[in-house]
Each structure stands twice: as structure tokens, then as C-alpha cells.
N, C-alpha and C positions, 0 to 999 in steps of 0.2 A: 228909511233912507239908505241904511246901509244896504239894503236887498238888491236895491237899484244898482250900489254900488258896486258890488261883486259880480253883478250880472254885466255890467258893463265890461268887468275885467277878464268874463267868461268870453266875453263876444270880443274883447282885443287880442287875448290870448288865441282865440281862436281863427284870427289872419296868419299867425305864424305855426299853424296845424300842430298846435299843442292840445286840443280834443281829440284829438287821434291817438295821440301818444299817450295820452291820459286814460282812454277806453282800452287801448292796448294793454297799459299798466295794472288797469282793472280787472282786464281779463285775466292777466297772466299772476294777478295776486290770488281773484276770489276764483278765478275760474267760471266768470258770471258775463254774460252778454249784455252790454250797455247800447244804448242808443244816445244819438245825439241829446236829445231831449231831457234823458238822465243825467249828461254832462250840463246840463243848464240849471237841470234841479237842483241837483248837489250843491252848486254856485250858490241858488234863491235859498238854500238850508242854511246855507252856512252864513249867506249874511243874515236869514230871521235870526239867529243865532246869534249874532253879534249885534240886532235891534234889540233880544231880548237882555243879554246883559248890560247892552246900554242904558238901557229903561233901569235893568234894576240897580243899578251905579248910578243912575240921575242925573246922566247927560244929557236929555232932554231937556229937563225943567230948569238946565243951567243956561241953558238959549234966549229962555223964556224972559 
């Protein structure tokens, strides 16, 4: 659920062309060319990210 959630906050972030400035920032860190698509992944990384340690902290089965 969190994946959704960050993805969500990729796609509001991204009415105020903060994926611009993000891929900008990218480039100008790693020196790497990103695509939109990579600003959405990054998003969907970072929330499995935070479903994986939800899981293993037992916020799930606290639902339940």
C-alpha cells in the first residue's frame, strides 16, 4: 500500500514540475540521464521500501 502511496505523491509532486528539477538534480549529482519513467520508479522503490519494513515491524498484521 505504501507503493501506491508514494506513487501518488510522485504524480502530485509532479503538477508543481518538481520531476524536472528532480532529473535536473540527478543529472547534475551522478551525471546520469533519467527519464520520466525513472522518476516514477525511484518513487515505486522507495515505497516497496517502506512496505518491506513495514512488513518486517508488523504493521500489517496490526490491521488484522
Amino acid at each position: 500500500m505504501i507503493i501506491v502511496s508514494f506513487l501518488i505523491i510522485a504524480w502530485i509532486l509532479s503538477w508543481f514540475k518538481f520531476e524536472q528539477i528532480f532529473i535536473q538534480a540527478f543529472k547534475e549529482l551522478f551525471n546520469k540521464e533519467i527519464t520520466t519513467a525513472s522518476y516514477y520508479f525511484i518513487f515505486a522503490c522507495l515505497g516497496a521500501i517502506g512496505d518491506i519494513v513495514a512488513l518486517l515491524n508488523g504493521s500489517y498484521f496490526d490491521k488484522l
